[in-house]
C-alpha positions, 0 to 999 in steps of 0.5 A: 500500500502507498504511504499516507505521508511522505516528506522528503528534504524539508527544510524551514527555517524563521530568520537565521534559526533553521528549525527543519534541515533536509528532514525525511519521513514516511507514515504508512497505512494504519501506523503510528510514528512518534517524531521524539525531540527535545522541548524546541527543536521543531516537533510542532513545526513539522506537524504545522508544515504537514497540514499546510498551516506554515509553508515551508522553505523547500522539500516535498510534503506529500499527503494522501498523495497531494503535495500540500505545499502546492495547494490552493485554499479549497484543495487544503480545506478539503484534504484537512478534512481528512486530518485531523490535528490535536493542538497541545493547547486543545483550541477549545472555544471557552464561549461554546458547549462541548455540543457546540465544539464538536459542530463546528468543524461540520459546519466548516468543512463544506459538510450539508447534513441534517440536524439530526445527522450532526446530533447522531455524530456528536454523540458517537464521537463522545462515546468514543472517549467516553464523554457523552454525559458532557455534552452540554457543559461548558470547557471550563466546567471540565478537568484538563483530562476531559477537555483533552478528550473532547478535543479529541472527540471534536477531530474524530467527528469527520472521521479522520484518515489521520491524526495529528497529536501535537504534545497531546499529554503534555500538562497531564497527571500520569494516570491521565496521561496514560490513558489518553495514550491507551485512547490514541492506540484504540482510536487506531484500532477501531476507525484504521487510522495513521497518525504522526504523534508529537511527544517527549513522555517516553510513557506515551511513546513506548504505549503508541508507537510502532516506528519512533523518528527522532528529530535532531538538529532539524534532521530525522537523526534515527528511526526505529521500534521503541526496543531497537532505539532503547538499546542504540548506543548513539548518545542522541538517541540513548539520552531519551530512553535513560 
């Protein structure tokens, strides 16, 4: 089967700081790959210039077999409705419901379905996290935890051929953060989806991963399953695993 996402030689830099040098990577179906770094070294950026949200210098980011850096406006909305993209920060609206939160991205994405339809959708994509009882509260009402899960219901609700999780347990205590990890490898399981996961909590990444990808001086520095990088001798590589 073809790659889902393919970036070959990107390069971006802001100023004088290049961030991504000649970085490469490959995502196949169904996989999950963990890109590790360093607090800085430009994990998010990487996952900015996969769903189009910065452009990058130079290099090839090809997604479901469009070059994202050559799409027009409408050619990005649509193929953004197929990624879904967990901030870090969650990007929940604090003035919607969590009803109201999960609606948005159908109304945004040129979707015309019925009001029962978008009912139906919202209540499936919060039993997914197990968060159908919140769905006339407002975030503020709820832990750090379930607004993680919320969000991440609201980038289910189209059905995503891939996710994109930025940090997404950064800020959590341990138990919540695993089972927001345990969450990642389920949504994989039932809806086959490949997803890039952002993260420096190696308790995260030995549960989610099947290929870790670790980004160092801008480059794609080592690739490899949890067991084979935890027993690399490279210094780069070994410093996460200690």
């Amino acid at each position: 089967m073809e790659p889902v996402i393919v970036i070959e030689h990107l390069c971006k830099r802001f100023g004088p700081n290049i961030v991504l040098d000649d970085f490469n990577l490959v995502v196949r179906p169904e996989e999950n790959v963990v890109v590790l770094g360093k607090s800085g070294v430009g994990k998010s950026v990487l996952i900015k210039c996969i769903i189009g949200l910065l452009r990058p210098d130079s290099g090839r980011v090809s997604v479901l077999g469009q070059n994202v850096p050559d799409l027009g406006h409408d050619e990005l909305d649509r193929l953004r409705a197929k990624v879904g993209f967990l901030f870090q920060s969650n990007a929940l609206y604090d003035s919607m419901t969590v009803r109201k939160n999960l609606e948005f991205p159908l109304r945004r994405h040129w979707i015309e379905i019925s009001q029962d339809k978008v009912d139906a959708m919202v209540m499936e994509a919060l039993e997914n996290v197990g968060l159908a009882h919140t769905i006339d509260e407002m975030p503020e009402e709820l832990s750090g935890g379930m607004r993680k899960r919320i969000a991440l219901a609201r980038t289910l609700i189209l059905k995503p051929e891939i996710i994109l999780y930025d940090e997404p347990t950064t800020g959590l205590d341990p138990v919540t953060g695993k089972e927001i990890s345990t969450l990642i490898v389920e949504i994989r399981k039932k809806y086959h989806t490949s997803s890039i996961i952002i993260s420096h909590d190696m308790h995260c990444v030995k549960l989610v991963s099947d290929r870790i990808a670790v980004l160092v001086n801008g480059k794609c520095h080592a690739q490899g399953t949890y067991e084979e990088l935890g027993s690399s001798t490279d210094r780069e590589v070994k410093q996460f695993f200690e």
